[in-house]
N, C-alpha and C positions, 0 to 999 in steps of 0.2 A: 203175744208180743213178739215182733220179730227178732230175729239173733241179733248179735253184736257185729258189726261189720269185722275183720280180720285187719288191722292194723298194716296190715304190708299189703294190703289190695289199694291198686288206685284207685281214687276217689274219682276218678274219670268213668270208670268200668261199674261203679254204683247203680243199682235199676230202683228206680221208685214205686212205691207202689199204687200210683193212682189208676184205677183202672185197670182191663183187662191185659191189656197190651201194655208192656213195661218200655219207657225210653231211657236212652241212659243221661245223665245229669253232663252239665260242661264240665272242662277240667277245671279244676282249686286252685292248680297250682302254676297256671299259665294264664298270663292277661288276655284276655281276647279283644278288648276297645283299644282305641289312641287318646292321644292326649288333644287331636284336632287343631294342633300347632298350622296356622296357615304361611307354611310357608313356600318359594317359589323361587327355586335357581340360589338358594343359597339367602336370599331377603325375607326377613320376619313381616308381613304384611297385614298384623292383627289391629294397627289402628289403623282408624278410618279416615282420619286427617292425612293427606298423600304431604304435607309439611312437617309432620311430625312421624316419618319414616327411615329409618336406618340413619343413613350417614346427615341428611336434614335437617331429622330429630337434633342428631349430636351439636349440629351447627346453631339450631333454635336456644337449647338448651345453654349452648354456650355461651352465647350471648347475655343471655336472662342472667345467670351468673357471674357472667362478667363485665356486662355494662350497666346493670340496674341497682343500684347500691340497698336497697330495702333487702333481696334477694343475695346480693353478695355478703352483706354485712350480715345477713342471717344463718348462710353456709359458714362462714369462716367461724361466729359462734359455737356453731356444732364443731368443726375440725378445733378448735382449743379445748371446747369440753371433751371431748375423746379423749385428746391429748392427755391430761388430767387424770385419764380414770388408770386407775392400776390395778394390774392383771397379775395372775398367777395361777399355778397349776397346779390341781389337788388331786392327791393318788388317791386309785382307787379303795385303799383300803391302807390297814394301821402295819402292814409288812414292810422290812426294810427293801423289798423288790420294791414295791409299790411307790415307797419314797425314793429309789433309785430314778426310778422311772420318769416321775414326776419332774426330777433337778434335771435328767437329761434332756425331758422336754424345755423348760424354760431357759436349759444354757443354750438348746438349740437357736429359740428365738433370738437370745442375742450374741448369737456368733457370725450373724449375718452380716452380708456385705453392707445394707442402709440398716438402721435403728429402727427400733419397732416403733415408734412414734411417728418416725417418716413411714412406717411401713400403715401404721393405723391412718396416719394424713390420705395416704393413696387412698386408702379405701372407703374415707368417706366421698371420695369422686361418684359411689354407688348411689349416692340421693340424687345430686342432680339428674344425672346419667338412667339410671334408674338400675344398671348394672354396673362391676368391676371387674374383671378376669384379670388374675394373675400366674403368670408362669413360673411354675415351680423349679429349680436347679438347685439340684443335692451337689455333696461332697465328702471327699472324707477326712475326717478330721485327725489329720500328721501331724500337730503344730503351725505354728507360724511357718513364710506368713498369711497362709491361707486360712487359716484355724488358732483361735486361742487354746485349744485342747490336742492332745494327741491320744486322743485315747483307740485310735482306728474306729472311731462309729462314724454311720452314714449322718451327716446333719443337713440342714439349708443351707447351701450357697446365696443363694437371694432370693426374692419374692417379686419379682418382678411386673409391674402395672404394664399390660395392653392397652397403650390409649383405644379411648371410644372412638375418636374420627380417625384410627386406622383400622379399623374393623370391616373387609370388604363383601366376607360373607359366611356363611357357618354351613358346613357341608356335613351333608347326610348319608345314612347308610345306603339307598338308594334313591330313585327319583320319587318313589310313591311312599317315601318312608318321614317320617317327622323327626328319630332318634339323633339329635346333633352327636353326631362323634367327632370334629374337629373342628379348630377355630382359622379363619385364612386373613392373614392380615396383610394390608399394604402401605406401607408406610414410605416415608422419605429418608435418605437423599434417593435409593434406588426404585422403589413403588414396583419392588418383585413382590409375587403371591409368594408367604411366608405361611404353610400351611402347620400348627400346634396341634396335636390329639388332645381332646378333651384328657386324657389321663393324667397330662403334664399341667391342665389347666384346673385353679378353685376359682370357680367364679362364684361372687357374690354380689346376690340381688336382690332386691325387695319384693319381691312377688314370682310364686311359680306357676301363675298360672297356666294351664297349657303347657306345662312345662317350658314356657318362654325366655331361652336364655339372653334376652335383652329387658328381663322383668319388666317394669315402669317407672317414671322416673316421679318424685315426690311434687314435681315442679308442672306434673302433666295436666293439673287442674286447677292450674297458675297461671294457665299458656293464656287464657283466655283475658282475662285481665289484667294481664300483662302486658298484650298486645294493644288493649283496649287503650290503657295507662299512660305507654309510649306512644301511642298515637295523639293522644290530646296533649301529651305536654309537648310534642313537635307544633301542633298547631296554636299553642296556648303561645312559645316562644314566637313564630310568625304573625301571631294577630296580636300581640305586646308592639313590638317590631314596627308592623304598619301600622297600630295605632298611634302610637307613642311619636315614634318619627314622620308619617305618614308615607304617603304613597307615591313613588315616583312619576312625574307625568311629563312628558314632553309634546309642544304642537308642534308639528310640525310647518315650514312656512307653504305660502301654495304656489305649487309647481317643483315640488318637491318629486321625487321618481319615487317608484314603489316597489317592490320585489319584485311583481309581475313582468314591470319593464326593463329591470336590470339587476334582478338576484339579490347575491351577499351583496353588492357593490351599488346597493340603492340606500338614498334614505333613511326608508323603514329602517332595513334591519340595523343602520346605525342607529336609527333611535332605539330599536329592542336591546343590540347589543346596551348600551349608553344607561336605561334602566334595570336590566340584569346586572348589573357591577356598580351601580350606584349604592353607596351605605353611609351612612352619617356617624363622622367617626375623625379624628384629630387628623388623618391620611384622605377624606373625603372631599369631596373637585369633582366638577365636571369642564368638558370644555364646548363650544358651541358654535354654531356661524351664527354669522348677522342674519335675523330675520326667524332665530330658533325660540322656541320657548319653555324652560324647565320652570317647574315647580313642586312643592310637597304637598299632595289632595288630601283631607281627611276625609274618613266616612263620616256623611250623616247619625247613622249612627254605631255608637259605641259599644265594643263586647262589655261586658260586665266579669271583669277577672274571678270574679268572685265564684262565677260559675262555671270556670272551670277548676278550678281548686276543691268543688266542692265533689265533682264527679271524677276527680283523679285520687281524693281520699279515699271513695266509695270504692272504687278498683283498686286501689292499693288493702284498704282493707278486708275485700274478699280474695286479694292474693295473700295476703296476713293469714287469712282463714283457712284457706285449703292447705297451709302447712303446719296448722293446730299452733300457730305463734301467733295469734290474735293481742294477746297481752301487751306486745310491744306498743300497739297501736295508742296503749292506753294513757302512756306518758305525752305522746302527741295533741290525739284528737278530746284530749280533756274531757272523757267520758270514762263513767266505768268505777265502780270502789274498789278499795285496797284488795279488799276480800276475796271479788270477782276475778283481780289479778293475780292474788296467790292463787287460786282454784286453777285459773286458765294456764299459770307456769307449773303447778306441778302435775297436770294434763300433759304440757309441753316437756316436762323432764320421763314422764311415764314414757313416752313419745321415742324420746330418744334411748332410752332404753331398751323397749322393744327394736331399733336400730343397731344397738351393741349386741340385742341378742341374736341378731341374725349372723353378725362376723363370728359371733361365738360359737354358734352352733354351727354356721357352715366348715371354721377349720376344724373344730373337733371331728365334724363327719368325715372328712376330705381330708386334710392334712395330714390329723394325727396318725389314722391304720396306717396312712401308706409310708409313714416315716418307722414308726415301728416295726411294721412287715419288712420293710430295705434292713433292720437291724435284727432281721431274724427272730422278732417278737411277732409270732401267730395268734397266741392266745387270747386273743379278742377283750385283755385287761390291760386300760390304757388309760393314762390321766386325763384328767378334764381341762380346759382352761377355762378360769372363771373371771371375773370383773368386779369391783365395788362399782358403787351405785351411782350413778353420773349425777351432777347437780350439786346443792350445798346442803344439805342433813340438817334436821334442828337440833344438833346435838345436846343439848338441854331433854331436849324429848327422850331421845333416845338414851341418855347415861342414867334416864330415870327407868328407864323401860328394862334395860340391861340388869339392873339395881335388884327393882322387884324379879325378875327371871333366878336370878341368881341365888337370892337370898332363898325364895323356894324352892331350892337344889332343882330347876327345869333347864341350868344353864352353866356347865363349869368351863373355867379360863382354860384357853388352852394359846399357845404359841399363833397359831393361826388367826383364832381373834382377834389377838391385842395386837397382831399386825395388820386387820382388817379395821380397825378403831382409829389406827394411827393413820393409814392412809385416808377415812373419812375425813380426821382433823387436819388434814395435810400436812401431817409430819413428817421432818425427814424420815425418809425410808434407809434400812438399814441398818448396820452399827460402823466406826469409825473403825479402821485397820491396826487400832491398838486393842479396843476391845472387841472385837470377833479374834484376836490370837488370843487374847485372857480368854477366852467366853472356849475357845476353843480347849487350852491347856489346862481348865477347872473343869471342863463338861464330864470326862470319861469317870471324875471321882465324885461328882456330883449326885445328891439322891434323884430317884426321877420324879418325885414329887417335889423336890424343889422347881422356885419359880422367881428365880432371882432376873429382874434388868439385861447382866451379861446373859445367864441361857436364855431369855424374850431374844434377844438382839439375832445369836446365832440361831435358834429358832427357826427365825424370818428369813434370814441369809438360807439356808439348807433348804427349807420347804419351797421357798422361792426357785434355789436351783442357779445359787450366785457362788456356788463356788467352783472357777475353774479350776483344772492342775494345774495353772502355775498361778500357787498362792503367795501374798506377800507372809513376808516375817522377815522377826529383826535377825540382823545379826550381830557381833561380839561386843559392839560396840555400843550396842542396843537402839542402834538406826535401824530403819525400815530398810529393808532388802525386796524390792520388788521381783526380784528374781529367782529368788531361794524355790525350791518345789517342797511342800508337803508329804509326796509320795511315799517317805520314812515311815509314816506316822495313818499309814490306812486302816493298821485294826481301830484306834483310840476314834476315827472319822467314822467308819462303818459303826464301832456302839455309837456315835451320837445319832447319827442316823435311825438306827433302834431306837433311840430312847425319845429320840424329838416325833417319832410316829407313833409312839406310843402313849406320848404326851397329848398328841393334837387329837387322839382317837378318845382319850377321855372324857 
């Protein structure tokens, strides 16, 4: 049997033993392939479609979402259910660091210059687009009125969305290298190269193939029937048009001049002009000399409207299909059972799920170190941000499910749940600012196995990460004092902090 390798030998320097002659193994610990990103002067050129390329793409895309109501009405769906879901940050563990850590990640997010809701808005721009980069701008937080906190930590100043069609090219480490290290934008009023390092940029996107920082866009196998969709209902409106109305005709009389013999300033092309601007309409005239002849020609024969309605549902609903929202189709084209359509919406809400968990997992990986390492936190223990469950819950189901969990001790209450329940049922979130100060001045004498409403309420408020330094409280009079600070009163906050992590860790 041969020896044990020595632990501090490279794995590079390793000899195998097949054979007489020993070769040594590649290295472990260095990549040797690429990712085969094809890219060329700064342009991703991995689809095949030369119209659905870089700035193009963005142009195609944009339209599909904003002239096609099937496909707008379908995105704006998604940005409300986003909107909806609520987020929060769970420390890594039941220590009061931990739960520190956690409230200063989530007062981060909202000390921002836009609202996290606008800020979730932006980034569903990622489905149609197929990607979203935003530029990141820290600050520190003095107070007002840059900051609700003074605590001197590094926070977000903004979050900033690079629009898609200012995006002019992504530059690499060298010509033969595929690693984007930076983003170059060119935007209006001025359309200078505005070149961002990848470092300052989180971009998220729905696929990494290739490592492809303009992923794919959800819409990319939509394009197709899309195209198909709007083409026939352009055509369906023009042959409605000259059916309906008919077709404009003029004779001309003879000895009439012709283009040939005298250009714009012949005949004809009065007569062509005279039929291109003809419409039948409360404003519609024409006028004519003696010896002219207009009329309205029908075709022999007739479209049958029928049949294009029939082959513009059939594209609308394999554009329905390629964004796993088939279900819609169902209240339309009068096919389909109840059942079929629960199945196919909670396919559709799985769906968007997997879409929340990619914003989730990209800022956890991306935002959170580099916000912690700016405050001097190294040690690679860092909160999470998490989400409830996008869509509408059968809460029936689920308070039976919770029920039996519970009853056979697989499940106890903790501050965290009952703020995870409430937001499934869409309760207010929160407590009112008369009880988070009760919830506050009973907490420090409170047993920690009590589980009273007021400590539920502050619970949520602190795990959350909603309390800034300047908290309200009454004053003498027993009015709210929006202005008062807390800061007297930081040992009796610190034990709650112990006691509400130690709660939720139960």
């Amino acid at each position: 049997m041969p020896d044990t390798p020595d632990p501090d030998v490279d794995v590079g320097k390793i000899n195998t033993d097949i054979g007489a002659e020993s070769s040594p193994r590649p290295v472990m610990t260095r990549r040797l392939s690429t990712s085969g990103l094809n890219i060329w002067g700064g342009r991703i050129l991995e689809e095949y479609l030369p119209e659905l390329r870089g700035k193009q793409a963005i142009a195609v895309y944009n339209e599909m979402r904003k002239g096609n109501p099937v496909i707008g009405g379908f995105l704006r769906a998604i940005e409300m259910a986003f909107r909806s879901v609520k987020w929060a940050d769970i420390p890594y563990d039941d220590s009061p660091e931990a739960a520190s850590r956690a409230a200063l990640q989530t007062s981060v997010r909202n000390d921002m210059e836009i609202t996290w809701a606008d800020g979730i808005a932006d980034m569903t721009t990622v489905l149609p687009f197929g990607h979203a980069p935003f530029e990141m701008t820290f600050k520190i937080r003095n107070g007002r009125p840059g900051s609700n906190f003074n605590d001197n930590k590094v926070g977000l100043k903004s979050l900033d969305l690079v629009p898609q069609d200012t995006i002019e090219r992504w530059d690499t480490e060298n010509p033969r290298s595929s690693n984007i290290i930076a983003l170059v934008q060119k935007a209006p009023p001025g359309y200078e190269d505005i070149t961002i390092p990848m470092d300052k940029i989180v971009n998220f996107r729905l696929r990494r193939e290739k490592n492809n920082p303009e992923g794919e866009s959800i819409l990319r196998q939509a394009y197709r029937p899309w195209l198909f969709m709007n083409n026939l209902e352009a055509i369906e409106g023009i042959s409605l048009e000259r059916t309906g109305a008919g077709i404009p005709l003029i004779v001309i009389p003879k000895g009439g001049t012709t283009i040939k013999d005298k250009g714009s300033d012949s005949d004809e092309q009065a007569a062509i002009d005279i039929v291109k601007s003809v419409r039948v309409d409360e404003q519609g005239g024409i006028v004519l000399w003696e010896g002219w002849e207009f009329r309205l020609a029908r075709p022999e024969g007739r479209v049958d409207p029928d049949l294009f309605d029939l082959a513009i549902k059939r594209h609308r609903a394999n554009m329905l299909i390629s964004v796993l929202a088939a279900f819609l189709e169902f209240g339309t084209a009068r096919v389909g059972s109840f059942a079929l359509a629960e199945q196919s919406r909670s396919f559709f809400e799985l769906a968007l799920e997997g879409y929340l968990n990619i914003i989730e997992e990209t800022w956890n990986s991306k935002v959170v170190p580099l916000l912690f390492e700016l405050n001097g936190v190294v040690d690679g223990k860092y909160p999470v941000m998490t989400h409830t469950a996008v869509g509408s819950p059968q809460l029936e189901s689920l308070s039976k499910y919770i029920k039996e969990l519970t009853e056979k001790g697989f499940l106890a209450p903790s501050p965290i749940l009952n703020q995870y329940l409430r937001d499934l049922a869409r309760f207010p979130s929160g407590a009112t600012v008369a009880e988070r100060m009760a919830g506050i001045a009973t907490s420090a004498e409170a047993d920690v196995d009590a589980d009273t409403p007021q400590q539920t309420a502050v619970a949520a408020q602190a795990t959350n990460g909603a309390s800034p330094v300047q908290s309200p409280a009454q004053n003498k009079n027993g009015n709210i004092n929006r202005n008062q600070s807390l800061e007297g009163d930081e040992e009796s906050n610190r034990e709650l902090i112990r006691r509400i992590a130690r709660k939720a860790s139960d």
